[in-house]
C-alpha positions in Angstrom: 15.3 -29.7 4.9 18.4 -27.3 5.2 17.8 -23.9 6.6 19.7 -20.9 5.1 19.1 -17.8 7.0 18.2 -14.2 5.7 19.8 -11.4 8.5 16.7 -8.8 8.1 17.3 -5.2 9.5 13.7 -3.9 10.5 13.5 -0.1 11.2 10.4 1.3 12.2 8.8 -2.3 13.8 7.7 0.5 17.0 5.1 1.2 14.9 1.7 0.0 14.5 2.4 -1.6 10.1 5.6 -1.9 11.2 4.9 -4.1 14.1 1.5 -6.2 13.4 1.8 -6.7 9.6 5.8 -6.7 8.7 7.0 -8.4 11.9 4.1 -10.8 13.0 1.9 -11.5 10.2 4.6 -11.7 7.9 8.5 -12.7 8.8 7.5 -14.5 12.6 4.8 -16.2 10.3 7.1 -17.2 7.8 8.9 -18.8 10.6 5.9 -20.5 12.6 5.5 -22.2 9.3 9.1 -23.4 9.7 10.8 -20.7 7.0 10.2 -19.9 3.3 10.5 -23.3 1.2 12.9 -22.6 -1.7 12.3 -25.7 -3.5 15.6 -27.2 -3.3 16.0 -28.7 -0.2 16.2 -25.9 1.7 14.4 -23.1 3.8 14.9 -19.8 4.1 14.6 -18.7 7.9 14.2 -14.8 8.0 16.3 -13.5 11.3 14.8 -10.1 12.1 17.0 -7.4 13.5 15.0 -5.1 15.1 15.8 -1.1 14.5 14.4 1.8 16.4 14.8 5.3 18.1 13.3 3.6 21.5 15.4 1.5 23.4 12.6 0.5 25.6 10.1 -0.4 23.2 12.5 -2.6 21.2 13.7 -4.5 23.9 10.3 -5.2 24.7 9.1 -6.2 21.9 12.2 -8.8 21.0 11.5 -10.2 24.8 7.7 -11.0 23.6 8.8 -12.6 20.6 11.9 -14.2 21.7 14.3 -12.4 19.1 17.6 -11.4 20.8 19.2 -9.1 18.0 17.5 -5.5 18.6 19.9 -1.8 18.2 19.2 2.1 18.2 22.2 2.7 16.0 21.5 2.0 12.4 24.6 3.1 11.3 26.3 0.1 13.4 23.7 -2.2 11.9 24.2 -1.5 8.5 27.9 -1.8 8.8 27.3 -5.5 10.1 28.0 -7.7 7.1 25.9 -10.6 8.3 23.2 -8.4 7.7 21.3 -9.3 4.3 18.3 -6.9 3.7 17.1 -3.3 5.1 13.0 -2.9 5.6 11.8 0.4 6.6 8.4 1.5 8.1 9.6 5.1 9.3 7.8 8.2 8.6 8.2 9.0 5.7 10.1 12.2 6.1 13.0 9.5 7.7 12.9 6.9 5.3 15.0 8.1 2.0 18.0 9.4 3.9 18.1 5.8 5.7 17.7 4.1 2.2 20.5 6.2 0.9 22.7 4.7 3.6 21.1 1.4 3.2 22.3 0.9 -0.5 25.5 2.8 0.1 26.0 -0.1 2.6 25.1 -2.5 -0.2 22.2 -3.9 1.4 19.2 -5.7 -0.5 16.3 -2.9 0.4 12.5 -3.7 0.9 10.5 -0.6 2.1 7.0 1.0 2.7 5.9 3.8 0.7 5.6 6.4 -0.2 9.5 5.8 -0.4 10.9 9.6 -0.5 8.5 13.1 0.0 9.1 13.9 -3.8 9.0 12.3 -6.9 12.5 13.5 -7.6 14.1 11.6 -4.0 12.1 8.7 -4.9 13.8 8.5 -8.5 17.1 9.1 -6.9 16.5 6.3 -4.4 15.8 3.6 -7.5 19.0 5.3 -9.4 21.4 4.8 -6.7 19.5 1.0 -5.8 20.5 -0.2 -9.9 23.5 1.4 -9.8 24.9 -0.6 -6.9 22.9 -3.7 -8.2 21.4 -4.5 -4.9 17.7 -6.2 -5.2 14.8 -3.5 -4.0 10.9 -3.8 -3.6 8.3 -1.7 -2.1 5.4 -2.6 -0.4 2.3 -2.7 -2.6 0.4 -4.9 -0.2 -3.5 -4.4 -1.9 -3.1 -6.2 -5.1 -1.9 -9.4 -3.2 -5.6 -9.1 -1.4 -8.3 -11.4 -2.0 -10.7 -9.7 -3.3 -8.5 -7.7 -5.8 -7.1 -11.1 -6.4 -10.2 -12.4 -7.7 -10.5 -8.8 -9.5 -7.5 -9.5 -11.6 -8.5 -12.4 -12.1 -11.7 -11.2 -14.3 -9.9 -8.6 -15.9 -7.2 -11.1 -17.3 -10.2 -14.2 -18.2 -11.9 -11.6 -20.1 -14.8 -10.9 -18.4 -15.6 -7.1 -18.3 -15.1 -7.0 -22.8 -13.7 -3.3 -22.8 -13.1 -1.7 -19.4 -14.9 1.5 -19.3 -14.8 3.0 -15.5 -13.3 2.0 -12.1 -15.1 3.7 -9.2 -12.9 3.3 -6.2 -14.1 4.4 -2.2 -12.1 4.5 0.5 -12.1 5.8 3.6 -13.5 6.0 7.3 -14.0 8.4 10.4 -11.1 9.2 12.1 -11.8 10.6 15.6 -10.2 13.8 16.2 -8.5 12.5 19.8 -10.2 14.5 21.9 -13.3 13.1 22.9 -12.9 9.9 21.3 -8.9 8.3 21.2 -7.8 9.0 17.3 -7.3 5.6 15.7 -4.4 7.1 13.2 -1.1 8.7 14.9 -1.2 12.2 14.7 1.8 13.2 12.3 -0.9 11.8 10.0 -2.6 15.4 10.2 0.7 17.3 10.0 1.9 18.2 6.1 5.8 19.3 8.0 5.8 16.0 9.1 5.1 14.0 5.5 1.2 13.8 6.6 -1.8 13.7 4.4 -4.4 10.9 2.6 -3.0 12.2 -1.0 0.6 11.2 0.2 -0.5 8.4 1.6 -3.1 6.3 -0.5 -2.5 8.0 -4.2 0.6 5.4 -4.1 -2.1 2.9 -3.4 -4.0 4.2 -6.3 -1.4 3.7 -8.8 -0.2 0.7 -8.3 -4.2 -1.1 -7.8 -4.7 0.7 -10.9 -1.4 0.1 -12.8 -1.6 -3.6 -12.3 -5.4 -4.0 -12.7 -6.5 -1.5 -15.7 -3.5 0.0 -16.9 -0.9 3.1 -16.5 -2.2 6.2 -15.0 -1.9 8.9 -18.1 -3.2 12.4 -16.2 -4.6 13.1 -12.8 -7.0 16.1 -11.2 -7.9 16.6 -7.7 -9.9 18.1 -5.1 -7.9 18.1 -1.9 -9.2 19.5 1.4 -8.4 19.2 4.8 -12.2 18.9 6.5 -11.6 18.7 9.8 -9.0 21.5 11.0 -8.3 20.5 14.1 -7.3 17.5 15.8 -5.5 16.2 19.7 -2.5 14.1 19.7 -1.6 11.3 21.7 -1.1 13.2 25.1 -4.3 15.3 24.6 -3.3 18.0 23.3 -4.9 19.9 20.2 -3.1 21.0 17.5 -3.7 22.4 13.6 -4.2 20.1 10.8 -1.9 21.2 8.4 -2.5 17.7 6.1 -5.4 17.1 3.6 -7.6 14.7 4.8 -10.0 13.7 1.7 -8.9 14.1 -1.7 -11.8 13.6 -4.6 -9.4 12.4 -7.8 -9.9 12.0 -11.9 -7.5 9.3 -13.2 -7.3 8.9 -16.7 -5.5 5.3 -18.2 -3.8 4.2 -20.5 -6.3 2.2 -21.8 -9.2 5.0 -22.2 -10.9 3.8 -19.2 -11.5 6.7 -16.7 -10.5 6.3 -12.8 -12.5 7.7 -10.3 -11.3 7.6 -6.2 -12.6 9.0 -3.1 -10.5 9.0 -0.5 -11.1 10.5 3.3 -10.2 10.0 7.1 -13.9 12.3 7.6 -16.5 9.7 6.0 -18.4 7.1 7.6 -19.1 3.5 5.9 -22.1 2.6 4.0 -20.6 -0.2 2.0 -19.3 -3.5 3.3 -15.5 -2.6 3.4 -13.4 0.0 3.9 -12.5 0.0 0.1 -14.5 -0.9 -2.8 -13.6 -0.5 -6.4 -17.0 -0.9 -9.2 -15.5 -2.0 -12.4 -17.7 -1.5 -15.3 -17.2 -2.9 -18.8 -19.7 -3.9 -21.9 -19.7 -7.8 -20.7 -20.2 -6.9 -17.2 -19.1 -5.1 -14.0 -17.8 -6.0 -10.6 -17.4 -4.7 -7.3 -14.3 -5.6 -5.3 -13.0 -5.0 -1.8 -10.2 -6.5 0.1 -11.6 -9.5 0.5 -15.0 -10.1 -1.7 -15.9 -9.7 -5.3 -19.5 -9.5 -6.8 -20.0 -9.6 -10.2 -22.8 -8.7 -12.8 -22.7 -10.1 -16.1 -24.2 -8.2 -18.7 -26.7 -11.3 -19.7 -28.1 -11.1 -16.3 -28.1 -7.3 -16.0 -31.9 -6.1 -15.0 -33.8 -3.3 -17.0 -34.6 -0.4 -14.4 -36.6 2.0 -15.5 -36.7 5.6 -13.4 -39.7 6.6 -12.3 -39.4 9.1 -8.8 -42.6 9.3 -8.2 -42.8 5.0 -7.2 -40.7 3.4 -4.6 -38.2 1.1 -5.8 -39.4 -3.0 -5.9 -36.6 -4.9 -6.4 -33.1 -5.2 -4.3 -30.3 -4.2 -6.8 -27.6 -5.3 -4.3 -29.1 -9.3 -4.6 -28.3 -9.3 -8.6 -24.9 -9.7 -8.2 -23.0 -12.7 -7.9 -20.2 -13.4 -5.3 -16.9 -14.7 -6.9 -15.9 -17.7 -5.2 -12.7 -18.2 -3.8 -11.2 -20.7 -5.9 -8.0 -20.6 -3.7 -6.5 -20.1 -0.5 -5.7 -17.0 0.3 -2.6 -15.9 2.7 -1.7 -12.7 4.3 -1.5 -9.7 1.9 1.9 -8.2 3.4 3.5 -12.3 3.9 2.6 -12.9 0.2 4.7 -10.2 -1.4 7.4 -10.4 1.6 7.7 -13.9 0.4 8.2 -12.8 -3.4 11.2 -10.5 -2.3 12.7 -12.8 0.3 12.6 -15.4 -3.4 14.3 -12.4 -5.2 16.8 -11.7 -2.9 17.5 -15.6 -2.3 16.7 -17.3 -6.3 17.3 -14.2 -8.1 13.5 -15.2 -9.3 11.8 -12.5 -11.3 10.5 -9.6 -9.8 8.6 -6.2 -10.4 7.6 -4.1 -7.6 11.0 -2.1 -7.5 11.8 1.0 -6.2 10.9 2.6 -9.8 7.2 1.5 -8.6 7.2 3.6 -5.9 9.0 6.2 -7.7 5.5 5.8 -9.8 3.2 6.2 -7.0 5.3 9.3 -5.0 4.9 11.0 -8.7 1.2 10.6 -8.8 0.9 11.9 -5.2 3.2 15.0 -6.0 0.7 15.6 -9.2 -2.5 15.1 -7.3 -1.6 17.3 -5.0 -0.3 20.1 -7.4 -3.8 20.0 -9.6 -5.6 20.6 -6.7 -3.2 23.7 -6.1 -3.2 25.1 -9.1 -7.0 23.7 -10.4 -6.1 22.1 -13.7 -5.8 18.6 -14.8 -2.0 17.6 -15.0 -0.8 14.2 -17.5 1.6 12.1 -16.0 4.8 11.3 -17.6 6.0 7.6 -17.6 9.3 7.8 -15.7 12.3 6.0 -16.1 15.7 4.9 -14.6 
């Protein structure tokens, strides 16, 4: 087998997605499993050039992996023609400017989200990406999961008749740093620096929901900030200026109604971190990022409330796990393989830049309902 090589500029690998699940789990996979197979003979081996503000940390992380192509100057990196594709897993308050560049340098652009601070950048970054007819994508890492996997996978055989409701939780306790280390950077907590869960998971939120159930049609939110004050990562306190739960009302296009949860000041009672309930009037499921439990409607039991007697039977042992059916990769490899075919074959591909123009909208809306206490529709945007 021939291998072609892909040049990949990688900005932001410092940091913790950046690092484990873009440049381990995903690209030096790819390569472990000796490059992407492309079907016609030939591989394609992904050659990761490693971008960064610190010298120090770059240069040790390309001596543990034995990579040899690491800079601190983007601007030099991007003028390299040898290199393909730009990834970026900045902040967020860094990443559209770098895009801009990116594309102007007519680079094929994968990136995190949310991909600007406003739904406004975010259109502009998919605008400029199709009018200099580069390929783009955006992470949308859950819906390659298992367990939403096997989610999809009873939505499209059928099973739940007419979708009625998605119930989605998410969340977990994030220590405030002080007397327990925070397991979230800090910047996470600061609005100024493109902090906050709305920013952060309602992009989640509308893509799991836009490819599950249907388009997002109108949003309203609760957003607080619960715990006010945090320590960063040399001990020191400072103000939370970023929301950290937000309590949300989607409506879709469908009819169904969305409800999520979302909070960094919760603590788990349910067997993942996330967990969406789908009900429907053939049956219902329960999916998280790896399981799925189903309940059909023919084997549905008949409670009856009564208060005053305790409860006999174990609701959670009537449902069903969903068996695998499949192997299952990495969540973040999978879709990094579907762009590296894009970018490569030209093969079809959806989760563009106008995607995460989608999910930076739905943020910006979710967090102006809970500002001004109304509901707010969503428009369907386009290039």
């Amino acid at each position: 087998m021939t291998r072609r090589t892909v040049r990949i500029a990688m900005n932001g690998v410092t940091g913790r997605m950046g690092y484990r699940q873009h440049l381990v789990r995903s690209l030096l996979a790819i390569r472990e499993q000796g490059g992407l197979d492309l079907g016609d003979g030939a591989a394609l081996w992904p050659e990761p050039v490693l971008v960064g503000r610190r010298e120090h940390a770059l240069r040790e992380i390309a001596g543990r992996h034995g990579l040899t192509e690491w800079s601190t100057d983007l601007d030099a990196v991007l003028a390299d023609g040898s290199v393909d594709v730009y990834f970026d897993a900045q902040v967020t308050s860094a990443r559209g400017e770098a895009i801009k560049k990116a594309v102007a340098a007519g680079k094929h652009v994968y990136t995190e989200k949310p991909t600007a601070t406003d739904a406004g950048g975010a259109l502009e970054l998919a605008r400029l990406a199709r009018a200099a007819g580069i390929r783009h994508g955006v992470v949308q890492d859950k819906i390659f999961l298992p367990g939403l996997l096997k989610l999809k996978r009873l939505v499209e055989g059928g099973f739940f008749g007419e979708i009625l409701s998605v119930r989605g939780e998410f969340g977990y306790w994030v220590f405030e740093g002080d007397w327990q280390e925070a397991q979230r950077p800090s910047w996470n907590y600061r609005s100024e620096d493109g902090g906050g869960i709305v920013v952060d998971m309602f992009p989640h939120w509308e893509y799991v929901l836009h490819e599950l159930f249907g388009r997002v049609t109108s949003v309203q939110a609760h957003v607080v900030t619960h715990v006010p004050q945090r320590w960063d990562e040399r001990g020191k306190p400072y103000e939370a200026t970023a929301d950290d739960a937000a309590y949300a009302v989607f409506e879709l296009a469908n009819g169904a109604v969305a409800q999520v949860n979302s909070s960094w000041a919760v603590r788990v009672h349910r067997d993942e971190l996330v967990e969406f309930q789908v009900d429907g009037t053939h049956g219902s499921a329960v999916a998280g990022l790896r399981r799925c439990r189903v309940q059909h409607r023919s084997a549905t039991p008949k409670p009856v409330w009564n208060p005053d007697l305790p409860a006999t039977e174990s609701f959670r042992d009537q449902w069903q796990e969903v068996p695998d059916n499949a192997e299952f990769d990495n969540g973040f490899k999978a879709q990094w393989e579907l762009f590296l075919r894009h970018v490569a074959l030209g093969e079809p591909y959806r989760w563009d830049l106008l995607a995460g123009a989608r999910g930076v909208q739905l943020a910006e809306l979710g967090l102006k309902s809970s500002a001004d206490g109304r509901r707010y529709d969503v428009p369907e945007l386009t290039l």
